[in-house]
C-alpha positions in Angstrom: 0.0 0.0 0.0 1.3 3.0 -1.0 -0.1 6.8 0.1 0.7 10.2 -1.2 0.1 13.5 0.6 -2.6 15.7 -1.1 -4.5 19.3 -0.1 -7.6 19.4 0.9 -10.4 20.7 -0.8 -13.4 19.3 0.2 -13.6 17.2 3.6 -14.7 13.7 3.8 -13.5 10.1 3.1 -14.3 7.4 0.7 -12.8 4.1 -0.6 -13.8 2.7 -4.1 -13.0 1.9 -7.6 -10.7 4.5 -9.1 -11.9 6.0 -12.9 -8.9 7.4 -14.3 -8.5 10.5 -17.2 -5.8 12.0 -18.6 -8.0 14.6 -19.6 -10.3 17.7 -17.5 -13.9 17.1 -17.9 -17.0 18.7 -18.4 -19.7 18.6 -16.2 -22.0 20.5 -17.8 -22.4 19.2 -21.3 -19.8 16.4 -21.0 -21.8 14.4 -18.0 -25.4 13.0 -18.2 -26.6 14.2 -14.5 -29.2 11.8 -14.2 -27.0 8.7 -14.9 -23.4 9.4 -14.0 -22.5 8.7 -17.7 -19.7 10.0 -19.6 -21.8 11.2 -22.8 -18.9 13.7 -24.3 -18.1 11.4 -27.6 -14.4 13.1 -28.2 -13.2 12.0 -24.2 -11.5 9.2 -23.2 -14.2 8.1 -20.8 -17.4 8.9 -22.7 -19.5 5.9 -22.1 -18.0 4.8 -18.7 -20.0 5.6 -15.5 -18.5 8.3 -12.8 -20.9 6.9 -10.0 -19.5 5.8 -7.1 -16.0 6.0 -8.7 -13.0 7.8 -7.2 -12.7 10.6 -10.1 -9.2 10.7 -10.9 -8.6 13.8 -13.3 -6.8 16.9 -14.3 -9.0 19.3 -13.1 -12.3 20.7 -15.3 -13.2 22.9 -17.9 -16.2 24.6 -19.0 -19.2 26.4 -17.8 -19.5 27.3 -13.9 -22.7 25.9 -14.1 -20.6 22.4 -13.9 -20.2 23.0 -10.2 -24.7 23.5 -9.6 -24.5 19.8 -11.8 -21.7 18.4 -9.4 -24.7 19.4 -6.9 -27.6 17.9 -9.3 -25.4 14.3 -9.1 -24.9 14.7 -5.5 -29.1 14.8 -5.2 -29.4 12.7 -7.5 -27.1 10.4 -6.4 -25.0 9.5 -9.9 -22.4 11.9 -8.0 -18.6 10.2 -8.2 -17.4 9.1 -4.1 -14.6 11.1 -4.6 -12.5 13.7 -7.0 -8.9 13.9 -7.3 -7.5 17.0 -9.1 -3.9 17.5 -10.2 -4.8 20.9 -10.0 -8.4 21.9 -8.2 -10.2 25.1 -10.1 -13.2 26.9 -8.9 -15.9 24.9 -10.6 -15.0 21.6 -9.8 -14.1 22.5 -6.2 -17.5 24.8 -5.3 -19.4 21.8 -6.7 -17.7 19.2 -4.5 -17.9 21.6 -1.3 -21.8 22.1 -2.3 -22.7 18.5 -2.6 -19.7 17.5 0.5 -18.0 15.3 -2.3 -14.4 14.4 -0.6 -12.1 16.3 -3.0 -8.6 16.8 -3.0 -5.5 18.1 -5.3 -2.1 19.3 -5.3 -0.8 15.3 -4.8 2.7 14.8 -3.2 3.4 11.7 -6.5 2.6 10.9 -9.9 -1.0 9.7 -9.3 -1.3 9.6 -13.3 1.6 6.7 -13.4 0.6 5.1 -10.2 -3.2 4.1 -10.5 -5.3 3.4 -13.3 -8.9 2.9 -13.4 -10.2 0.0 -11.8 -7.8 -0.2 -8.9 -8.7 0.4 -5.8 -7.7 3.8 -3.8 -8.9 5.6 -0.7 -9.2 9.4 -0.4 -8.9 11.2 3.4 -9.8 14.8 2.9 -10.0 14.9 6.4 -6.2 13.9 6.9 -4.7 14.8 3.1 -4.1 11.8 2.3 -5.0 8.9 -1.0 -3.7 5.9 0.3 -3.5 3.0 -3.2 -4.9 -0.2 -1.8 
């Protein structure tokens, strides 16, 4: 087991199945609310599920009506467990505090190289800390 320092962003804790992009998404436009589903046909994930995953991404990009979606998944319960930024920006992070979605960034490792989707990971946003089960 191997775990890597992080910053905080949005406290809480989950464990679960890491979903892993090289790429920021979109949550409005990129994301079906209702389902969780990737639906943006030119990214690496469309057609895989972000429910229940531990959302492993560069940050986001596009409209800050993203984070009011991050809230609509939360409700709606399609919401990912947990998100893991390389770098945290305002929509992704006031969407995760709104809907208390653990979320952390600024990772002390290469998270890229060291997990890949399917494996499984834990996120503390109460300690800082993503500990690779």
């Amino acid at each position: 087991m191997e775990t890597l320092k992080c910053r905080i962003i949005s406290r809480g804790q989950a464990k679960g199945e890491a979903l892993v992009s090289s790429h920021p998404i979109s949550f409005l436009g990129g994301l079906d609310p209702l389902t969780g589903l990737v639906i943006d046909s030119k990214h690496e994930l469309n057609g895989k599920n972000i429910k229940d995953k531990i959302l492993i991404i560069p940050g986001g990009k596009g409209s800050t009506v993203g984070s009011y979606v991050i809230f609509q998944m939360a409700k709606s319960k399609t919401a990912p467990k947990a998100i893991v930024c390389l770098k945290a920006e305002p929509i992704i992070a006031t969407g995760a505090i709104m809907a208390e979605i653990p979320m952390v960034d600024q990772i002390d490792g290469d998270i890229m190289s060291l997990v890949s989707s399917g494996m499984e990971i834990e996120v503390d946003a109460e300690k800082g800390e993503i500990k690779i089960l």
